[in-house]
C-alpha positions as CSV (number, residue, x, y, z in Angstrom):
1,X,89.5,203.2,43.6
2,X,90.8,202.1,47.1
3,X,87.8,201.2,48.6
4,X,87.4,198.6,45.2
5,X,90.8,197.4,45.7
6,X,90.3,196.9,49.5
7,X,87.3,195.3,48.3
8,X,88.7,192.4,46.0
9,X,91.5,191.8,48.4
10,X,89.1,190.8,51.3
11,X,86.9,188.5,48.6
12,X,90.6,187.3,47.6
13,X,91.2,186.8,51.2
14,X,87.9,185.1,52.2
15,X,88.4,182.7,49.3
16,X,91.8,181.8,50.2
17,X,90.7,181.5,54.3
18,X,87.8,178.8,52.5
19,X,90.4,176.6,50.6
20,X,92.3,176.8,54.2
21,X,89.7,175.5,55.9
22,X,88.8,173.0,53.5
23,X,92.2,171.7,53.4
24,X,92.3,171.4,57.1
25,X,89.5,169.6,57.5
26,X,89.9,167.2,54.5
27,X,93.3,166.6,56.7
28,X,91.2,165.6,59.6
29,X,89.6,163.4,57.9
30,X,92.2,161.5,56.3
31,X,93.5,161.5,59.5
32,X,90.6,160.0,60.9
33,X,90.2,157.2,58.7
34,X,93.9,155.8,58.5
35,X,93.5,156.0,62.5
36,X,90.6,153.7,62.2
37,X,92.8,151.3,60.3
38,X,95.9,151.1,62.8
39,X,93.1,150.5,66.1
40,X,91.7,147.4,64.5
41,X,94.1,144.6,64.9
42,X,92.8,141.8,62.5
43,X,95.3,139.0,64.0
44,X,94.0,136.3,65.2
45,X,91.2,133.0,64.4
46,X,87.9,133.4,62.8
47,X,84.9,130.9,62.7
48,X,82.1,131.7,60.1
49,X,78.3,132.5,61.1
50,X,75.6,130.4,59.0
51,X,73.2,133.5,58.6
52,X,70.2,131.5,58.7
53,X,70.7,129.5,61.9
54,X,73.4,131.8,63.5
55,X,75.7,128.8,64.2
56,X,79.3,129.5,64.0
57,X,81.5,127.0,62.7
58,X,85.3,125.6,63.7
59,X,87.8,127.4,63.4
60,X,87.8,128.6,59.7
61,X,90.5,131.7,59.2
62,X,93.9,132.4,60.8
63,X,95.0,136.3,60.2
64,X,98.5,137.0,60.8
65,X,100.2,140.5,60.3
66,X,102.1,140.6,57.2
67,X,105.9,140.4,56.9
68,X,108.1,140.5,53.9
69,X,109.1,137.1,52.9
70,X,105.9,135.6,53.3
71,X,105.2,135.4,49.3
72,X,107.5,135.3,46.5
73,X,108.3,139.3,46.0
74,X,109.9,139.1,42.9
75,X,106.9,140.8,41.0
76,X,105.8,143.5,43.5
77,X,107.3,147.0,43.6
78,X,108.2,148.6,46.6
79,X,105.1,150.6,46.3
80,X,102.8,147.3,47.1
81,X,104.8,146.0,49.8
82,X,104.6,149.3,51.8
83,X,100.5,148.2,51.3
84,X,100.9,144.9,51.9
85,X,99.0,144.3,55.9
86,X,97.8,140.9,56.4
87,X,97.9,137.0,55.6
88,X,94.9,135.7,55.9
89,X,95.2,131.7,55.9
90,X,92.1,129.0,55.1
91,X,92.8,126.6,57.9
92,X,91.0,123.9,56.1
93,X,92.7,124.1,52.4
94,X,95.8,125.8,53.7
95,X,95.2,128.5,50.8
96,X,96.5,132.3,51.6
97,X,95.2,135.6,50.8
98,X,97.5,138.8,50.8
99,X,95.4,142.0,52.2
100,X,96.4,145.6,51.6
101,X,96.0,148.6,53.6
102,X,93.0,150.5,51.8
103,X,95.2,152.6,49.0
104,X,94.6,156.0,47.8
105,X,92.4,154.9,44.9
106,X,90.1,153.6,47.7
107,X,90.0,156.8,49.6
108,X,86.3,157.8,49.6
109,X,85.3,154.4,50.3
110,X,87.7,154.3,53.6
111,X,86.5,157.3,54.4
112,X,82.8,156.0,54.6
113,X,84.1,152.9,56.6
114,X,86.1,155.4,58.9
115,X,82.8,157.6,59.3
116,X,80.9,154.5,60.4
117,X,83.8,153.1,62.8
118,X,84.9,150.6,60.6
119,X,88.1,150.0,58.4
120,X,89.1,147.3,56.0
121,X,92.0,145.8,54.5
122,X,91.5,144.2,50.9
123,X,92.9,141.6,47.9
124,X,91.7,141.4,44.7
125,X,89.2,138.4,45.6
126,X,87.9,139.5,49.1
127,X,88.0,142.2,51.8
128,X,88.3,141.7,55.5
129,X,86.3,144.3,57.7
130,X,86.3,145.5,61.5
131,X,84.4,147.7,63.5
132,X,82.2,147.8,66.0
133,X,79.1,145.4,66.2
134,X,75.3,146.4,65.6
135,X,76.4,149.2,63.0
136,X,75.8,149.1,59.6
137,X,79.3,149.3,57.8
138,X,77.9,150.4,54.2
139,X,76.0,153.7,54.2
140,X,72.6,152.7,52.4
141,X,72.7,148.9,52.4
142,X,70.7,146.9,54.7
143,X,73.2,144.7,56.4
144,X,74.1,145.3,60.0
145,X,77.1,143.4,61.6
146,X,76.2,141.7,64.5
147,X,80.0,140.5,65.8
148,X,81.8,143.7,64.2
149,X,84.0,141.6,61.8
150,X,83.1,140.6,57.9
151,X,84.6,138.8,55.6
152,X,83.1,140.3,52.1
153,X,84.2,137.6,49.2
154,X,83.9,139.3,45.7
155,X,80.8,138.5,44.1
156,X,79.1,136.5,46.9
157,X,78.5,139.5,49.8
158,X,79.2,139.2,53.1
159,X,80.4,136.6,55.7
160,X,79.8,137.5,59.5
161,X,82.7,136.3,61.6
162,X,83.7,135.5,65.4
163,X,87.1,136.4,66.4
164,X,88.3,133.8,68.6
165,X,89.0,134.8,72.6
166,X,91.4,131.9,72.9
167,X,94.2,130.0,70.4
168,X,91.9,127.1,70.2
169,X,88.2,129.0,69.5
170,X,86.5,127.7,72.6
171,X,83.9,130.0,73.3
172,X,81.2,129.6,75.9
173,X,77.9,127.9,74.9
174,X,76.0,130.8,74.9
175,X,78.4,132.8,72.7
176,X,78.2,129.9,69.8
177,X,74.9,130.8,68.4
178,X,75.1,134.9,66.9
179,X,71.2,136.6,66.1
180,X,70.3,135.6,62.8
181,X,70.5,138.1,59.9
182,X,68.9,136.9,57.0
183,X,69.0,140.8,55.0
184,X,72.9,140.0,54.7
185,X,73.4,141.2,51.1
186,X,75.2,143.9,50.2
């Protein structure tokens, strides 16, 4: 009768050294992936890339770090201000996108973001994306990022973007013509 008791308590004890392990590595990777989001700094000027040509255009997006105070608050808990990450400005029409922090409800797709070096912060209408450039950011799509930043509008896929060097976009020649990626569909 010992032997049977000494038995279950090392199963017991196997399963519960399992559900350890587990747990710690399911930590890691949480870890891991809201890591990825505070190493990408999103500030900063964006011009578009035509993805037939490659030509980038002026100046199109300003990105500025979210403070509160920048939108009327009134109907946002404290909850979605403690998300609340970026501004992201049109410079031509002036209009202004709010991005959150990737929430728990999109967990698993941060984590596949994280996995491939890339994190994202996100509004209802659109998502802005970094990472690093040449990798695909979606496991099993066929896009690849050739500057490592996307803007990914709801409903029409991807936009490739520049990040600006300097505060007024001048680039050198050379850099204002990125490889072509006509497969940009996500």
């Amino acid at each position: 009768m010992a032997k049977k008791h000494s038995s279950s308590n090392r199963s017991i004890y196997r399963d519960i050294q399992r559900l350890l392990w587990i747990g710690i590595v399911s930590l890691v990777f949480v870890g891991y992936a809201n890591a990825a989001t505070d190493e990408i700094s999103f500030a900063g000027k964006y011009q578009a890339v035509n993805p037939e040509s490659g030509d980038v255009s002026e100046p199109l997006l300003l990105v500025v770090p979210y403070e509160k105070g920048m939108e009327d608050q009134k109907n946002l808990t404290e909850k979605q201000l403690s998300m609340r990450a970026w501004v992201v400005e049109n410079l031509k029409t002036k209009e202004k996108f709010f991005l959150d922090r990737l929430g728990e409800q999109d967990n698993e797709l941060s984590q596949r973001l994280a996995a491939n070096g890339w994190s994202c912060a996100a509004s209802s209408r659109l998502m802005l994306c970094g990472g690093e450039s040449g990798v695909q950011p979606f496991d099993g799509e066929d896009f690849t990022s050739q500057t490592g930043w996307l803007l990914i509008i709801l409903h029409q896929g991807p936009i490739e973007l520049v990040k600006c060097e300097s505060d007024d976009c001048q680039a050198e020649p050379e850099d204002q013509n990125v490889q072509s990626n006509d497969d940009n569909t996500l």
